[in-house]
C-alpha positions as CSV (number, residue, x, y, z in Angstrom):
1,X,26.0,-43.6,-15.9
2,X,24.4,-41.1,-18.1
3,X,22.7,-39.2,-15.0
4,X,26.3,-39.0,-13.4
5,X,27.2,-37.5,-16.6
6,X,25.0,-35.5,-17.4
7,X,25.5,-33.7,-13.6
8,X,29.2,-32.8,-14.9
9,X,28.0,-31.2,-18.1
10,X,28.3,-27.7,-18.5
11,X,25.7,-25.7,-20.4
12,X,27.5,-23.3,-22.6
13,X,25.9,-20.1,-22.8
14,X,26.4,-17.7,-25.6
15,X,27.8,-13.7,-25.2
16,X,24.6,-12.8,-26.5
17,X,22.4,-14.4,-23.7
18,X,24.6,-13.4,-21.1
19,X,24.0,-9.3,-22.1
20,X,20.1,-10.3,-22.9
21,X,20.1,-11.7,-18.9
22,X,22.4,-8.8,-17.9
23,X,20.1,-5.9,-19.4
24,X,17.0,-8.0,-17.8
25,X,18.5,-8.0,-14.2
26,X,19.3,-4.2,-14.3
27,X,15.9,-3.4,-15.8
28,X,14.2,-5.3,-12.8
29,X,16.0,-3.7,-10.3
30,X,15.1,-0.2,-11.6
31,X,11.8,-1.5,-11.2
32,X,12.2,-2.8,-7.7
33,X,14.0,0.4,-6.6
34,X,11.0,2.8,-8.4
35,X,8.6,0.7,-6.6
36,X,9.7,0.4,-2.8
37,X,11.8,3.3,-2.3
38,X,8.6,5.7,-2.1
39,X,7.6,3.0,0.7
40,X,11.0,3.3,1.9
41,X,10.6,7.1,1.9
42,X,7.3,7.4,3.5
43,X,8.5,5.3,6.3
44,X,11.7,6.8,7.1
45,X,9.7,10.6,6.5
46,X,7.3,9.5,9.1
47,X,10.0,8.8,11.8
48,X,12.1,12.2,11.0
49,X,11.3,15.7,12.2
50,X,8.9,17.3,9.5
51,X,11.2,21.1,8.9
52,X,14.3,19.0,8.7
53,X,12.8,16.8,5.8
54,X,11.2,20.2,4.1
55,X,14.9,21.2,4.6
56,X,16.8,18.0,2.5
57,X,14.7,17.8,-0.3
58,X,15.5,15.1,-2.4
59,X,16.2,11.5,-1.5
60,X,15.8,10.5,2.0
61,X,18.2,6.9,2.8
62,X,17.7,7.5,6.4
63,X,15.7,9.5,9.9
64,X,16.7,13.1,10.0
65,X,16.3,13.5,14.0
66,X,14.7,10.2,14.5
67,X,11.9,10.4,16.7
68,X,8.5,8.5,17.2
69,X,6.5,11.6,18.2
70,X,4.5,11.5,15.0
71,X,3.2,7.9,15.6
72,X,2.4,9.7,19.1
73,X,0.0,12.3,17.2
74,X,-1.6,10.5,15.3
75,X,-2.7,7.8,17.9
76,X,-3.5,10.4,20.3
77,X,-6.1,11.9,18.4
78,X,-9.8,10.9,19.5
79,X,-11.0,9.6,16.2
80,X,-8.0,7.1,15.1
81,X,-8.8,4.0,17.5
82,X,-12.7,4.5,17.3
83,X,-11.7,4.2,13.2
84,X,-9.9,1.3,14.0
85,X,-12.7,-0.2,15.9
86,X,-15.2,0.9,12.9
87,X,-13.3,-0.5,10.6
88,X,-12.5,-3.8,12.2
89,X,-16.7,-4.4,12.8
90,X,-17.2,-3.9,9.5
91,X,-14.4,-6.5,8.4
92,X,-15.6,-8.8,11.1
93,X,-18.9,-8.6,10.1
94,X,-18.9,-8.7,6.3
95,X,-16.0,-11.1,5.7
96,X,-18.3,-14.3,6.4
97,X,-21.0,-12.4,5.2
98,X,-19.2,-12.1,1.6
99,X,-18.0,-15.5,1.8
100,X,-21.2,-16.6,2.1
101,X,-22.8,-15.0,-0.5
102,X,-20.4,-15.6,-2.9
103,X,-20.1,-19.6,-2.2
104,X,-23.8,-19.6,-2.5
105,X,-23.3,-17.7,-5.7
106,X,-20.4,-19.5,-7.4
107,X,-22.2,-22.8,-6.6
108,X,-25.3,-22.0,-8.4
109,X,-23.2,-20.9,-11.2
110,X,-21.4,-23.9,-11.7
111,X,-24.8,-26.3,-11.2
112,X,-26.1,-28.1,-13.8
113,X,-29.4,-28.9,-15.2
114,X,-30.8,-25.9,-12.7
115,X,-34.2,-24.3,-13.9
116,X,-34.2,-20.6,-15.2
117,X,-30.2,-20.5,-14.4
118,X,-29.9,-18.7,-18.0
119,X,-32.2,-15.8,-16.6
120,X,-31.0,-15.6,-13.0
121,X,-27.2,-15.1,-14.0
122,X,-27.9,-13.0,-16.8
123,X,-30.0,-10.5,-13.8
124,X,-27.3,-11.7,-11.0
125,X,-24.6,-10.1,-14.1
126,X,-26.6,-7.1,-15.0
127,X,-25.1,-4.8,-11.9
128,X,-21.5,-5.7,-13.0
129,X,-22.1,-3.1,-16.4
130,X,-25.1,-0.9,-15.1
131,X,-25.0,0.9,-12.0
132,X,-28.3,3.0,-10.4
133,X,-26.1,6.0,-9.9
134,X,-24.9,7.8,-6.6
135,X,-28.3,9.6,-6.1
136,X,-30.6,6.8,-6.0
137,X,-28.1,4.8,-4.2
138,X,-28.6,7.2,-1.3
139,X,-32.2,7.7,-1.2
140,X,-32.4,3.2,-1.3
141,X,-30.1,3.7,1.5
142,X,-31.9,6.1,3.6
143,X,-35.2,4.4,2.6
144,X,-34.0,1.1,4.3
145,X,-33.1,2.8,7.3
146,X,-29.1,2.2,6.9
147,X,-28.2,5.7,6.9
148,X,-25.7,6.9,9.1
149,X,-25.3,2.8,10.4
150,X,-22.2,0.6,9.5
151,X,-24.9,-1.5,8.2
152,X,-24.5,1.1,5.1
153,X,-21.3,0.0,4.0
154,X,-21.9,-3.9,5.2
155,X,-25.0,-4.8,3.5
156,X,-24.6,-3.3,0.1
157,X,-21.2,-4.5,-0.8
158,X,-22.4,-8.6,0.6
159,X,-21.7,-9.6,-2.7
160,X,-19.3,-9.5,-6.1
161,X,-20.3,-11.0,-8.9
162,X,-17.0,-10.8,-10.3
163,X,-15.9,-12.8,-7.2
164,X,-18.8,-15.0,-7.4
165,X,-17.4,-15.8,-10.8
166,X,-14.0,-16.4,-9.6
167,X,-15.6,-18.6,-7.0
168,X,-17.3,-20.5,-10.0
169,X,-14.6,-20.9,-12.0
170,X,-12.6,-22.8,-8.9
171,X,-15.9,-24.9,-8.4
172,X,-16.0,-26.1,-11.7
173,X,-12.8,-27.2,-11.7
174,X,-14.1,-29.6,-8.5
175,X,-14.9,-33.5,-10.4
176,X,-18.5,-34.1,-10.9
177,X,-18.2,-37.5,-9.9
178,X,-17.3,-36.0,-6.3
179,X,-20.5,-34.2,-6.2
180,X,-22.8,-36.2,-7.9
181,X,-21.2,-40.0,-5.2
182,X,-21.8,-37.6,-2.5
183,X,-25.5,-36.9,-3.8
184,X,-26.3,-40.6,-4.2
185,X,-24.7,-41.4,-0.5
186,X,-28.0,-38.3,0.6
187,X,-25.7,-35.7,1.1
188,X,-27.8,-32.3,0.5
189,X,-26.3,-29.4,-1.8
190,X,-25.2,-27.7,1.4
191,X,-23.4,-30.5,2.5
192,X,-22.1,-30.7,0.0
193,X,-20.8,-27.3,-0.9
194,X,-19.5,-27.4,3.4
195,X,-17.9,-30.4,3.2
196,X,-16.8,-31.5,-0.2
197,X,-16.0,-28.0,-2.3
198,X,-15.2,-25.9,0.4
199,X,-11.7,-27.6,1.2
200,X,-11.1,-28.3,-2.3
201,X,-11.0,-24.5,-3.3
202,X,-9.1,-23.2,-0.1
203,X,-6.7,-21.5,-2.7
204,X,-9.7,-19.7,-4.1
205,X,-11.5,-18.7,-1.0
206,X,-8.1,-17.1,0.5
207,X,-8.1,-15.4,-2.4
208,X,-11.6,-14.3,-2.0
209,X,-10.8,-12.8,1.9
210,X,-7.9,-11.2,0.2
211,X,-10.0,-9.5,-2.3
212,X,-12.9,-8.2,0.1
213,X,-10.4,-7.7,3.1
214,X,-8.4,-5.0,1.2
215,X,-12.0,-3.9,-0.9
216,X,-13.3,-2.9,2.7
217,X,-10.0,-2.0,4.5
218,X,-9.5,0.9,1.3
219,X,-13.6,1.8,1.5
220,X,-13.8,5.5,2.1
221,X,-16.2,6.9,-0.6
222,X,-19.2,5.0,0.7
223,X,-18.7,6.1,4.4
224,X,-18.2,9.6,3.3
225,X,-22.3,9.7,2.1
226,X,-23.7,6.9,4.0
227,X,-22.2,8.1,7.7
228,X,-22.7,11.4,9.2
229,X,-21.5,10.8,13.0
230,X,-17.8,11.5,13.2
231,X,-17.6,8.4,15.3
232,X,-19.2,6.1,13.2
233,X,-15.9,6.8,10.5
234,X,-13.7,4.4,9.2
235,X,-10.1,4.5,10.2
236,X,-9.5,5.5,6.3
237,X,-11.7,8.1,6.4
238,X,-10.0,9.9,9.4
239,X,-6.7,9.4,8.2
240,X,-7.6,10.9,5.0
241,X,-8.9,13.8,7.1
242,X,-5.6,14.0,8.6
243,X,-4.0,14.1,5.4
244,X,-5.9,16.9,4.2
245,X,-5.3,19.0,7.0
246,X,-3.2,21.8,6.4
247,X,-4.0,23.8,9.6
248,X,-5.1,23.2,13.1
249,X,-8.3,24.8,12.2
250,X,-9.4,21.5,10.6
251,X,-11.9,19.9,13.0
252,X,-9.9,16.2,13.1
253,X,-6.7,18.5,13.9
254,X,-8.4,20.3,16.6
255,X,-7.5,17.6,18.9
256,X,-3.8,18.0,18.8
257,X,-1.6,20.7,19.8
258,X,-1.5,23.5,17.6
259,X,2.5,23.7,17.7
260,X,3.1,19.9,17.8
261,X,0.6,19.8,14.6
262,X,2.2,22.4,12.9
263,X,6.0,21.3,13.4
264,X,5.2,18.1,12.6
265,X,2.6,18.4,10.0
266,X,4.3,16.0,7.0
267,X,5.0,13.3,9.6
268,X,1.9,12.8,10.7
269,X,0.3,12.9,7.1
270,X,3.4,10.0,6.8
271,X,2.5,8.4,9.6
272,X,-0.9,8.3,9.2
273,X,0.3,6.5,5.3
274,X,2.2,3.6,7.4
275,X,-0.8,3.4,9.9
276,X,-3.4,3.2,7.0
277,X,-1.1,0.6,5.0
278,X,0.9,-1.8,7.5
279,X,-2.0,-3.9,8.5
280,X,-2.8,-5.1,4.9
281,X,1.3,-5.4,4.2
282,X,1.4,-7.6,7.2
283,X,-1.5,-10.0,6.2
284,X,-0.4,-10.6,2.2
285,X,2.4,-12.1,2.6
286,X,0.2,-15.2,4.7
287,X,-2.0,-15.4,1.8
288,X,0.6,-15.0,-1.0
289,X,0.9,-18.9,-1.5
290,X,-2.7,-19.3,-2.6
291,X,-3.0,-15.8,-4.6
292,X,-1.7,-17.4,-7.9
293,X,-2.8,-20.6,-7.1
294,X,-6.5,-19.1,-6.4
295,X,-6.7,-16.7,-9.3
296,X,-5.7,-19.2,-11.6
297,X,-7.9,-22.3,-10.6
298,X,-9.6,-23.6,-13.9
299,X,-7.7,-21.4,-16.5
300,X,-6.1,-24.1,-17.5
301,X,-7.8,-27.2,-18.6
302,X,-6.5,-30.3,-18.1
């Protein structure tokens, strides 16, 4: 009886409250609009002819001569699918590389009783607050033999400490008396780590492709001193090429027609935004449900 009434009660809810929820709702969607209409912009720029945008300034709610020639451009020119391909080695390739680093990592960090694990995490931490600096980060580089290889912007980024910290937050979190039954039934530590802690902290590792995904996808600075062949760049590297040219006597421009580059300069530096962008917009929203869930793994105690 008390459920049943309790379903027909009405919470009363005071003026005040109502214009504290009212001021709250507008001030969100300012925020909303201030965040996605420049995404809105860029994609309806890139899919409107460049002189008549340069002609409306302002706010753009729609295509001004809709037309895909842009997209055409930019996917013409020689360098954009060998970036792609660069770039999606490189992901490929360092992805389970980083992975497993940073599971090997995270689960020494959250052992106990291991010998000298003071010493080796204070050395494994040191990098995280003092860098060797650009220059001799080039000559180790060259000295290895990586230079001008993908292998330059694979092998020195194989692991984050910060992740590897994340990682060992989430693996602490794991029961000890899950580890330590599987130890007495023989299971090994890497076993162990395969079979017992890996699907436990699915939340966390999603988060951890997220995190290195985007880190590599974004990477431009590194292949702009490590790689001197123009087909060995990253698709981020030619597109920002693209978006710095301001004349078809830039050498990523020179394979476009001069007239087509010039009229339709802005859109292709648009579409080239949208190119760069979409492919990490598309893949968040399958990892959204374990980003919160993920980062916040063993905050909380209890």
């Amino acid at each position: 009886m008390k459920s049943k009434e309790l379903k027909g009660t009405k919470i009363k809810v005071s003026k005040k409250d109502r214009v504290i929820d009212a001021i709250i709702v507008v001030v969100m969607l300012l925020i909303l609009i201030a965040t996605v209409y420049p995404m809105y912009y860029v994609c309806v720029a890139s899919v409107s002819n460049s002189n008549a945008v340069a002609a409306n300034p302002g706010k753009l709610l729609w295509p001004i001569d809709f037309s895909l020639y842009a997209y055409k451009l930019a996917f013409e020119h020689p360098l954009i699918m060998t970036g792609y391909k660069n770039t999606l080695i490189i992901l490929f390739v360092s992805l389970p590389l980083n992975l497993l680093m940073t599971l090997l990592a995270g689960y020494f960090m959250a052992a106990e009783n291991m010998k000298f694990k003071k010493i080796i995490v204070a050395f494994l931490m040191l990098p995280m607050y003092f860098n060797g600096g650009l220059i001799p980060g080039y000559l180790n580089i060259r000295d290895l033999g990586l230079y001008n290889s993908l292998w330059a912007l694979i092998l020195p980024g194989a692991l984050s400490i910060f992740n590897a910290i994340i990682c060992r937050t989430a693996i602490q979190s794991i029961p000890s008396s899950l580890v330590e039954s599987a130890k007495i039934d023989g299971a090994t530590d890497f076993i162990v780590l395969i079979k017992i802690i890996m699907p436990l902290i699915k939340a966390t590792m999603a988060v951890l492709v997220l995190y290195y995904g985007v880190a590599h996808w974004n990477n431009w600075f590194n292949a702009s001193i490590y790689i001197k062949d123009d087909v060995l760049m990253p698709v981020q590297n030619v597109l920002r090429s693209i978006l710095l040219a301001n004349d078809t006597s830039n050498s990523l421009a020179s394979g476009m027609n001069g007239d087509d580059f010039n009229e339709y300069a802005n859109a292709i530096k648009y579409a080239a935004i949208v190119i760069s962008t979409l492919p990490i917009v598309c893949v968040y929203p399958f990892l959204q449900k374990y980003f919160v869930k993920g980062t916040m793994v063993g905050a909380v105690k209890g």
